[in-house]
C-alpha positions as CSV (number, residue, x, y, z in Angstrom):
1,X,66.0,73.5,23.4
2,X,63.0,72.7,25.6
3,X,59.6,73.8,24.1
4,X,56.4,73.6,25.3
5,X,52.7,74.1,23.3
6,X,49.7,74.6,24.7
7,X,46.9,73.8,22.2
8,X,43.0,74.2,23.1
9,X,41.5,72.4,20.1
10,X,42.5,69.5,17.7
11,X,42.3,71.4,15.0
12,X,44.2,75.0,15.4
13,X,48.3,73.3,15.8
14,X,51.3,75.3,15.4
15,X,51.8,75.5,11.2
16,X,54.5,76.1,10.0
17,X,56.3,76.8,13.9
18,X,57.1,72.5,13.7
19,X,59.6,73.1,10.7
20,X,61.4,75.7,12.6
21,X,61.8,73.9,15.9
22,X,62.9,70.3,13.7
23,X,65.1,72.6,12.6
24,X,66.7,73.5,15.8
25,X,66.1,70.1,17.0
26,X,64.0,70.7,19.8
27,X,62.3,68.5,22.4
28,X,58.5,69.5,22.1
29,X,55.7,68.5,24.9
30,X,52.2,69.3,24.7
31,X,49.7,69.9,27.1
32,X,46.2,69.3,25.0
33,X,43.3,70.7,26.7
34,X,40.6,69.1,24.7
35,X,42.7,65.3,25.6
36,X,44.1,66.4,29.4
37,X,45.1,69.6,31.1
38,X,48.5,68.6,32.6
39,X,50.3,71.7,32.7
40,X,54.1,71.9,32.6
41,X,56.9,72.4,34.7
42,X,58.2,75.7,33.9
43,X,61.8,75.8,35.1
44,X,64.5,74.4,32.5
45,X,61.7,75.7,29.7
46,X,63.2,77.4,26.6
47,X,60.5,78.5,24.5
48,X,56.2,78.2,25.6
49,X,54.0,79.0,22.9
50,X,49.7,79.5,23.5
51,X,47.8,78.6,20.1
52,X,44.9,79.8,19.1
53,X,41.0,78.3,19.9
54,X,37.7,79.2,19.3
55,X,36.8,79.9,22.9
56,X,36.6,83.2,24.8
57,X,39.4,83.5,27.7
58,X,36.3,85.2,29.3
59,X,34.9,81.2,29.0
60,X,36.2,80.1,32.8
61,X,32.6,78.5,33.8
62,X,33.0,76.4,30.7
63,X,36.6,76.0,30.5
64,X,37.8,75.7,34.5
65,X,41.4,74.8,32.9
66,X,41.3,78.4,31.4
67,X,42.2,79.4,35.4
68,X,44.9,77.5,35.8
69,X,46.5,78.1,31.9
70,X,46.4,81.9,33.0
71,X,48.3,81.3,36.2
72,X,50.8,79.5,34.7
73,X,51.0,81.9,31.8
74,X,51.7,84.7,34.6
75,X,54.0,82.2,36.3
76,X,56.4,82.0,33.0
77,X,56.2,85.9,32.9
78,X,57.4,86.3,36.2
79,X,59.9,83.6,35.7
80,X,61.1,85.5,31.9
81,X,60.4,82.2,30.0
82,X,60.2,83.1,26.8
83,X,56.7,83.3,25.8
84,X,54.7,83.2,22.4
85,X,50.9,83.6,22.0
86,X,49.1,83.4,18.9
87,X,45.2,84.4,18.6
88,X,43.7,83.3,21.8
89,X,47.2,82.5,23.3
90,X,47.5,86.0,22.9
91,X,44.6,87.5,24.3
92,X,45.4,84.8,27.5
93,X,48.6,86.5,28.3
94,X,46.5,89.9,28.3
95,X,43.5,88.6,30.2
96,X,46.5,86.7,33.0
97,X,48.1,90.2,33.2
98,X,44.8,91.7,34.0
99,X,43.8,93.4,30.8
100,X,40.5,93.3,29.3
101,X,39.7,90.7,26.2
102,X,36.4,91.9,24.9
103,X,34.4,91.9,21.6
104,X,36.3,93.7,18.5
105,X,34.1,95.7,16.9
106,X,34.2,93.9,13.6
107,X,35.2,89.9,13.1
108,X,38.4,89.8,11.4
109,X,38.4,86.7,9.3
110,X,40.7,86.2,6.5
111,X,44.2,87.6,4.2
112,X,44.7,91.3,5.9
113,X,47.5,93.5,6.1
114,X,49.3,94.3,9.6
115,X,51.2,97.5,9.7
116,X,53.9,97.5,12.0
117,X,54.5,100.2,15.1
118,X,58.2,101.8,15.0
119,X,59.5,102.5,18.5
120,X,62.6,103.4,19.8
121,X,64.6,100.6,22.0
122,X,65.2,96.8,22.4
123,X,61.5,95.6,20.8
124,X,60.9,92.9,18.0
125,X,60.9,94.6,14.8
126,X,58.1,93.0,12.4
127,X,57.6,94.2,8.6
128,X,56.4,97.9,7.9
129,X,53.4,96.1,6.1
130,X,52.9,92.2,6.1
131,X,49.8,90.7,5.3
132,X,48.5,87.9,7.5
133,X,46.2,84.8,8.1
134,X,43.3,86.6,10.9
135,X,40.3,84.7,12.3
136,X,39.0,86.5,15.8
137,X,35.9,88.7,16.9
138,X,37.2,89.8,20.3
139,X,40.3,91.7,20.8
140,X,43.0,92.7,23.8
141,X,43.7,95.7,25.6
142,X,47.5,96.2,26.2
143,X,49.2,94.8,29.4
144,X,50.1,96.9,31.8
145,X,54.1,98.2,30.5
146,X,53.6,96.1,27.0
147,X,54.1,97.8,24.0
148,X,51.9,98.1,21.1
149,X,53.6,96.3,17.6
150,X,51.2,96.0,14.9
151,X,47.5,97.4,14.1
152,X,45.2,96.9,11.5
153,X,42.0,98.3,9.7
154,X,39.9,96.3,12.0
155,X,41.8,96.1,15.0
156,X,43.5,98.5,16.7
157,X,45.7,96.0,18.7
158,X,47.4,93.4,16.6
159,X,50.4,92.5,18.6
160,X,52.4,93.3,21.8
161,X,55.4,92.6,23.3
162,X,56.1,92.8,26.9
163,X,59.6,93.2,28.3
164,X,62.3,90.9,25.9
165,X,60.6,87.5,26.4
166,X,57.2,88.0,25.9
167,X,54.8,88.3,22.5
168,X,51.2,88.5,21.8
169,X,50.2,88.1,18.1
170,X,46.2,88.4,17.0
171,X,47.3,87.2,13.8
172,X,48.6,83.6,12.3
173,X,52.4,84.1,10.9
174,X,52.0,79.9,11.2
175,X,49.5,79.8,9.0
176,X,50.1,76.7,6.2
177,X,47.5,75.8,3.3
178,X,46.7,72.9,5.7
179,X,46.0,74.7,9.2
180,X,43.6,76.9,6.9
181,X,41.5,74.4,5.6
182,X,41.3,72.7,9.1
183,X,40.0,75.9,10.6
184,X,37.4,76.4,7.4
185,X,35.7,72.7,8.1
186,X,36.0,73.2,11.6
187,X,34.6,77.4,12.0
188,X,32.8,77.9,8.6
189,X,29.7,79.1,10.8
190,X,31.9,82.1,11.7
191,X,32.3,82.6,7.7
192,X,29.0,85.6,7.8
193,X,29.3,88.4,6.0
194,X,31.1,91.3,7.2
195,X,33.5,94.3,6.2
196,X,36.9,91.6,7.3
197,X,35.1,88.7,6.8
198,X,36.4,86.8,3.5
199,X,34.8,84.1,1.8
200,X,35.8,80.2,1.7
201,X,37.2,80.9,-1.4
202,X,39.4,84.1,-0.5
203,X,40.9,82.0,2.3
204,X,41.9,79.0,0.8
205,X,43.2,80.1,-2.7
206,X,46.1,81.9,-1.7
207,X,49.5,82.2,-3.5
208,X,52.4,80.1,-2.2
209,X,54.4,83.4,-1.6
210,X,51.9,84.8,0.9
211,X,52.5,81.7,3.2
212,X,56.1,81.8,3.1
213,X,56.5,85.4,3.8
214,X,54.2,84.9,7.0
215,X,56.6,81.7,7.7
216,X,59.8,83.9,7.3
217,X,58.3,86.3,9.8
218,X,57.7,83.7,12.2
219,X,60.7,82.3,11.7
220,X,62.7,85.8,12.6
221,X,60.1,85.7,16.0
222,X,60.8,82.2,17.0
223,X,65.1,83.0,16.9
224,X,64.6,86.6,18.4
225,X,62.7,84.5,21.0
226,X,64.4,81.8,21.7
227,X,68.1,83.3,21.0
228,X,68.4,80.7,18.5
229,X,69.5,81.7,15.3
């Protein structure tokens, strides 16, 4: 299985996502936008996944490689490469398929529950009620013919899916103990007081079992993806 990761900043990496594709011995590539922006070739691809970043995909003037990441993005749509994007990665698949990313109106920052959307049809089933890692203040609209999977409190739109190869996730089922305290030393600015907004403390002193149940969830994602089991 060929993978392919696009990260945006040294600190936000795919969690727990490297056991499960060790696992399925997988070639992984990277392209790093904060080291190069070398983008892939997408034909012979298996899986792409878009991480999270604390930029805006609204950030072109700053970021010019955020043009080019959305073209490809709408390249391995059109091509049905499966395609994963977490946080930001999501909210570029929106903002490549023309829907608006845009301030949420409250940060969501910290241990939340998702509740998931039942519909009727082939769509990725997540749990009726799974809580999750979240750290984002803007938010996507749907994608023209994607379907809505998860809401929360604080944000209406927590996860998509478009067709049978594509998903959008606001929130972090990769979340490990580790990739959490890498995105308190590197965001804690972001850490002001709001209704979602939990303290240092909240975030980092979390039970063991809340990890793995996000993991397992990913895990299930990553085979319904991938057509791995």
């Amino acid at each position: 299985m060929r993978v392919h990761v696009l990260q945006h900043v040294p600190f936000e990496g795919i969690g727990s996502i490297d056991a499960w594709l060790k696992r399925h011995q997988a070639s992984i590539t990277y392209t790093r936008f904060f080291e190069q922006s070398i983008l892939p070739q997408l034909d012979g691809l298996d899986l792409l996944i878009v991480m999270g970043g604390p930029m805006s995909v609204n950030d072109e003037a700053a970021y010019p490689w955020l043009r080019a990441e959305k073209q490809l993005l709408c390249d391995a749509i059109a091509l049905k490469v499966p395609t994963l994007g977490i946080c930001l990665g999501a909210q570029l698949i929106a903002s490549a398929l023309d829907a608006a990313v845009s301030p949420n109106a409250q940060k969501e920052i910290g241990w939340f529950p998702v509740t998931a959307m039942r519909h009727e049809g082939a769509v990725f089933a997540l749990p009726e009620r799974c809580v999750a890692f979240h750290w984002h203040g803007e938010t996507f609209a749907l994608p023209r013919g994607a379907v809505r999977l998860a809401r929360s409190e604080a944000c209406e739109n927590q996860a998509f899916q478009l067709g049978r190869q594509v998903i959008g996730l606001q929130f972090h089922l990769e979340a490990t103990p580790e990739s959490v305290r890498s995105l308190v030393d590197n965001c804690r600015d972001d850490l002001s007081p709001g209704s979602f907004v939990q303290n240092e403390e909240e975030l980092l002193h979390v039970e063991d079992a809340v990890y793995e149940r996000a993991n397992r969830v990913m895990d299930t994602l990553l085979s319904y993806l991938s057509g791995v089991e």
